[in-house]
C-alpha positions as CSV (number, residue, x, y, z in Angstrom):
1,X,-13.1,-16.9,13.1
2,X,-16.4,-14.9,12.4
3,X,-16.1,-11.6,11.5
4,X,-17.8,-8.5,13.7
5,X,-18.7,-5.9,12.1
6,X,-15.0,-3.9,12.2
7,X,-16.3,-0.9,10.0
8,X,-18.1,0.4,13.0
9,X,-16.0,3.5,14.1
10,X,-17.2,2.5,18.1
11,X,-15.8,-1.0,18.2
12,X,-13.9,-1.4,21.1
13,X,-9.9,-1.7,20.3
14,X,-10.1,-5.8,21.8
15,X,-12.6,-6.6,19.6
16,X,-10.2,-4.9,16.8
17,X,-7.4,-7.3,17.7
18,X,-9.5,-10.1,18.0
19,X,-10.6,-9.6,14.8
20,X,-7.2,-9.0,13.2
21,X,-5.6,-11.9,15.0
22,X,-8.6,-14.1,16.2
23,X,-9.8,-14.6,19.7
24,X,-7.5,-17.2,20.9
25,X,-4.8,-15.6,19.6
26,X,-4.9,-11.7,21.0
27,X,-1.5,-10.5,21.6
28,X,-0.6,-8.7,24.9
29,X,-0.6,-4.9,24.2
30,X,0.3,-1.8,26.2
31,X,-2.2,1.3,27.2
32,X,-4.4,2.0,24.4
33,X,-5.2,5.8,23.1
34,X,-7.2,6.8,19.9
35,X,-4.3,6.5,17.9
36,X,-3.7,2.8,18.2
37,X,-7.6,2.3,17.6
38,X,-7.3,3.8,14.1
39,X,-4.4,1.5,13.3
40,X,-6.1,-1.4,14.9
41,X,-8.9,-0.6,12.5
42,X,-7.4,-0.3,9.4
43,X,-9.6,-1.8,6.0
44,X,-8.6,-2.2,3.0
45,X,-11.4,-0.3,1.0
46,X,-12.3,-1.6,-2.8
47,X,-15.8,0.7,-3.1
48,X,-16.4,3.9,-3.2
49,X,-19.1,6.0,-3.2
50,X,-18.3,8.8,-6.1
51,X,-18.8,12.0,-3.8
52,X,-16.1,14.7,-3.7
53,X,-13.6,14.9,-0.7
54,X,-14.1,17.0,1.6
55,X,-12.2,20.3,0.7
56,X,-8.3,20.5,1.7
57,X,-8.6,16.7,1.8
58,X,-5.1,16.5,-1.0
59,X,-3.1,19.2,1.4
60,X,-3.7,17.1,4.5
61,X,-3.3,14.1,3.2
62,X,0.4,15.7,1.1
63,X,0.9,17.3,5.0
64,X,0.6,13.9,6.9
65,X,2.5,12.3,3.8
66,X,5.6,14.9,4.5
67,X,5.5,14.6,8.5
68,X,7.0,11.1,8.1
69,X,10.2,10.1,8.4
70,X,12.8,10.4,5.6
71,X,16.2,9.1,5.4
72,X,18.8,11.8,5.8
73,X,15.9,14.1,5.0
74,X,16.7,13.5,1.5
75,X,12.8,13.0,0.2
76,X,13.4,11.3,-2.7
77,X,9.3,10.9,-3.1
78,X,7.0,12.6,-4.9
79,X,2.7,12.3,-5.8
80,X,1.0,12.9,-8.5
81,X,-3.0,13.8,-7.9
82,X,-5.0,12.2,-10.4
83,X,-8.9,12.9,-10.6
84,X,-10.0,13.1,-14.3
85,X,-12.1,9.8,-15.2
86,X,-10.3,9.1,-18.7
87,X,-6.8,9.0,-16.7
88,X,-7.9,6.9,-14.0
89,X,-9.7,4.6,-16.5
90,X,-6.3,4.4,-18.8
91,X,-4.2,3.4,-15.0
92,X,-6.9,1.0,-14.4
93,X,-6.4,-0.7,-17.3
94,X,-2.7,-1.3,-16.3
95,X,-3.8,-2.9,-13.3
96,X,-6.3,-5.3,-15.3
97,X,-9.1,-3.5,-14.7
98,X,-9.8,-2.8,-10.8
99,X,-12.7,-0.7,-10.8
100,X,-12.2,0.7,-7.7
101,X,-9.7,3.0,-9.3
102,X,-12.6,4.5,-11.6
103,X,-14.9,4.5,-8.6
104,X,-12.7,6.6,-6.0
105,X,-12.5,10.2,-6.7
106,X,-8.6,10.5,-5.9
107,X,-6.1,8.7,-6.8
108,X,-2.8,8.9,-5.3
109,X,0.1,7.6,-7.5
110,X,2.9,7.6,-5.2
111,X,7.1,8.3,-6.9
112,X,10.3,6.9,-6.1
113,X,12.0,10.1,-7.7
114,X,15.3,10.9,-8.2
115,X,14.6,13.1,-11.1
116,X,14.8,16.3,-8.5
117,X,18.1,15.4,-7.6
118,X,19.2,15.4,-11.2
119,X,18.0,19.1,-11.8
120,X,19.6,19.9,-8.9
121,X,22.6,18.7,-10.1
122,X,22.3,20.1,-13.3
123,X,21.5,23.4,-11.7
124,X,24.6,23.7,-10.1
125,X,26.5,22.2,-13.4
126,X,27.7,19.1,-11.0
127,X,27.4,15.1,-10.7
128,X,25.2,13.3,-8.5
129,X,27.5,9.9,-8.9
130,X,25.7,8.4,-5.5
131,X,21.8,8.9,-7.1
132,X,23.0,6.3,-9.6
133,X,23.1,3.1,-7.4
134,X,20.8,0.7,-6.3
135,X,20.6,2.0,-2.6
136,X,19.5,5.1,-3.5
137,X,16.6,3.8,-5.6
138,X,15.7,1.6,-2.7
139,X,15.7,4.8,-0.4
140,X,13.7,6.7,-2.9
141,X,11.1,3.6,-3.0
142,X,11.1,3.8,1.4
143,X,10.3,7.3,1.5
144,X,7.7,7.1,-0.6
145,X,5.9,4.2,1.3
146,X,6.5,5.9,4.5
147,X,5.0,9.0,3.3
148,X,2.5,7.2,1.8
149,X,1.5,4.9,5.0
150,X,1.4,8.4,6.8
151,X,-1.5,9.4,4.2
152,X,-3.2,6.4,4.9
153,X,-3.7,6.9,8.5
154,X,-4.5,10.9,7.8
155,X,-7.4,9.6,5.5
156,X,-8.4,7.5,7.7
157,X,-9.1,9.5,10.7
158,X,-11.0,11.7,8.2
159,X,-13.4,8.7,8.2
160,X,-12.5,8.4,4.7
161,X,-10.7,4.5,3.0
162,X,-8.2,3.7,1.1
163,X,-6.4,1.0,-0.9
164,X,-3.2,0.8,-2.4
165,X,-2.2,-0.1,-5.5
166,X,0.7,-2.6,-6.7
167,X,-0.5,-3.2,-10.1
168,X,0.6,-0.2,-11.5
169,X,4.2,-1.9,-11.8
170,X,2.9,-4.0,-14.4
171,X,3.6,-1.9,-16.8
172,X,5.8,1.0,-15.3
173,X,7.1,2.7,-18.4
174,X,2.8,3.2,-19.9
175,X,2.1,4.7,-15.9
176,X,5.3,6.9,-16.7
177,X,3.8,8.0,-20.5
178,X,0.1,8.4,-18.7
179,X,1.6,10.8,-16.3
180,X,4.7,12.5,-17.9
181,X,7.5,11.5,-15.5
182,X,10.8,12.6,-16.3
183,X,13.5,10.2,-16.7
184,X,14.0,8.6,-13.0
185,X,10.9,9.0,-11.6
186,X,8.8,5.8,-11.2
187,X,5.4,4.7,-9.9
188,X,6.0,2.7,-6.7
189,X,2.4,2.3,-6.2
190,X,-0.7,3.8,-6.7
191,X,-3.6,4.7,-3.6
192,X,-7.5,5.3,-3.6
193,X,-8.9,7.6,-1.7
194,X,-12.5,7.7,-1.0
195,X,-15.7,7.2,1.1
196,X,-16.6,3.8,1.5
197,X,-19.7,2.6,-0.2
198,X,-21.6,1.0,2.6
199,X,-23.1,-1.4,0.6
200,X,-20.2,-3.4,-0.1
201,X,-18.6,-2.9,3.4
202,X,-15.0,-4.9,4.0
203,X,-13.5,-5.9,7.2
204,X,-10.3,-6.4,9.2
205,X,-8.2,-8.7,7.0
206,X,-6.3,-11.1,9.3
207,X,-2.6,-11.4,9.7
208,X,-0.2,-14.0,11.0
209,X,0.2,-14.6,14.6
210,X,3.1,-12.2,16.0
211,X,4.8,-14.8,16.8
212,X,5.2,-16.0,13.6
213,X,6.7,-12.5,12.1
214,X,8.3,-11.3,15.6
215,X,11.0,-12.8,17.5
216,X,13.5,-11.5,20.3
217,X,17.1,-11.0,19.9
218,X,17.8,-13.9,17.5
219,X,15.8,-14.8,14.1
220,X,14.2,-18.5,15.8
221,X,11.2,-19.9,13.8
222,X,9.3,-21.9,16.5
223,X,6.0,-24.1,15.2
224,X,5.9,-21.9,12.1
225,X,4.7,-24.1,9.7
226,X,2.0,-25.3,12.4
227,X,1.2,-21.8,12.9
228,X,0.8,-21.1,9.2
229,X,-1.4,-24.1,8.9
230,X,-3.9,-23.0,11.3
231,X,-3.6,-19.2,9.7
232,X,-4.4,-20.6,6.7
233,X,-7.9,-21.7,7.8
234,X,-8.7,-18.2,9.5
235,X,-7.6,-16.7,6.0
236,X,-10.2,-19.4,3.8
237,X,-13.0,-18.2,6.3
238,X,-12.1,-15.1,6.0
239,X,-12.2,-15.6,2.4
240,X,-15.4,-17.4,2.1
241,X,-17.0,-14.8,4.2
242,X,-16.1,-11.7,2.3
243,X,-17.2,-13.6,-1.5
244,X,-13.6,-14.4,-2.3
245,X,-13.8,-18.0,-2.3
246,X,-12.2,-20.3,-0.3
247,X,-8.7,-19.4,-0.7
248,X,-5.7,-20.0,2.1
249,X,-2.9,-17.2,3.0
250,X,-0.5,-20.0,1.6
251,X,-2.9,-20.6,-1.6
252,X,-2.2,-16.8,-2.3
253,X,1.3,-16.5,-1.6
254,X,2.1,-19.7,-4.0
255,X,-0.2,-18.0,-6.8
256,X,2.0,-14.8,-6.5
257,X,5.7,-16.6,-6.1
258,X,5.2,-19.9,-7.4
259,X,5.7,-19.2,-10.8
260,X,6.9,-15.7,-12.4
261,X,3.1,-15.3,-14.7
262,X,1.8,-14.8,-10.5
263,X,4.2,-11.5,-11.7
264,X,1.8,-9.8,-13.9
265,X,4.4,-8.3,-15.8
266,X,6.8,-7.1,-13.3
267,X,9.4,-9.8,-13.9
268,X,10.4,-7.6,-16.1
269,X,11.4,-5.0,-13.7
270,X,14.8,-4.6,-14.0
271,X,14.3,-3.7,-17.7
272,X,11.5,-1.4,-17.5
273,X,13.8,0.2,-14.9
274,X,16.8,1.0,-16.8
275,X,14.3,2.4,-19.8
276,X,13.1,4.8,-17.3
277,X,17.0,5.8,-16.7
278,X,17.3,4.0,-13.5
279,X,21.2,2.7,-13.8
280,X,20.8,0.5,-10.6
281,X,24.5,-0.1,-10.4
């Protein structure tokens, strides 16, 4: 599949999906509106020029971030803002050193917190028994991405990128010293916020056929390794095209979940959970 060039606001929304699924491969899709074009276009962004947002940028983005959904309303999320170089240089080095957290002027680090609900509780001089199980940290860790994702498409459509940080699990409990957490409060995930350097542009990323991740009624798998196989050679061009080298969807997953060092440190989740007062029962 060759790549268009996807970082031009005007593309047409086909050409989006043909570059996020590959010409042969275009799924049917319903009336289109500006909307879908923004998420048909989504990049991940990993250079940024270093100017300043645009002022209110952090309110919007917090405002789009707090329009999504939350379960029972609960909002067990919260977001630390973190501009000052030294701090982003000490959460880069967690991450092993992705510049593109230095570069970006904002940096989102995004909370599963259940910390509020604890001074809540203490507040009122009562229990919060529930906040101490597992569901409720996976909850916490839902809101937060669906607040998050909200942010995403806010920045976005302030012709602003983005890119979202996993690696700041590697080492939860020096994220949670960097930014002064209380006692359950963790970094899901981090996010850069930026303008794009056009000099190192990046394109539509492909993903798997919808027929490979969607099915009707009933969980089938039909021709999914065959599927996979051909994926995997849209993903190495992909790859070879962008300077990454020429590395298959299936190389990467294998890298990540073939052994736990793909882990970076977070096999050791559990653990640094429970130090940061997460009982996880």
């Amino acid at each position: 599949m060759s790549i268009a060039d996807t970082s031009n606001p005007r593309m047409n929304a086909h050409a989006l999906l043909q570059a996020r699924y590959g010409a042969e491969a275009v799924p049917p899709v319903g009336r289109l509106n500006e909307m879908l074009h923004g998420l048909f276009a989504h990049r991940t962004v990993r250079a940024y020029l270093p100017d300043a947002l645009p002022q209110g940028t952090l309110g919007t983005l917090v405002a789009a971030a707090q329009s999504a959904a939350s379960s029972s309303n609960l909002q067990l999320w919260s977001v630390i803002a973190v501009e000052d170089p030294g701090r982003k240089s000490r959460l880069a080095q967690v991450t092993g050193g992705q510049v593109h957290i230095e570069q970006a002027p904002l940096l989102l680090v995004w909370l599963a917190d259940l910390s509020r609900a604890d001074r809540m509780a203490a507040a009122r001089s009562c229990t919060m028994e529930g906040s101490h199980y597992l569901e409720s940290f996976v909850v916490a860790a839902i809101d937060a991405a669906l607040a998050a994702q909200n942010a995403v498409v806010a920045a976005e459509s302030m012709g602003l990128g983005t890119c979202y940080i996993g690696a700041l699990r590697n080492d939860p409990e020096r994220v949670a010293a960097e930014l002064g957490l209380p006692p359950r409060a963790m970094a899901v995930f981090g996010m850069c916020v930026g303008r794009e350097d056009p000099s190192h542009p990046t394109e539509i990323k492909p993903r798997l056929p919808q027929t490979v991740v969607c099915f009707r009624e009933r969980y089938v798998p039909q021709r999914e390794m065959e599927q996979v196989a051909e994926y995997d050679k849209t993903v190495a061009a992909f790859s070879r095209e962008q300077g990454m080298g020429d590395v298959s969807w299936s190389d990467r997953v294998f890298a990540r979940l073939g052994s736990y060092k793909g882990l970076y440190g977070r096999e050791r989740m559990r653990a640094a959970m429970k130090a940061l007062g997460f009982e996880l029962r």
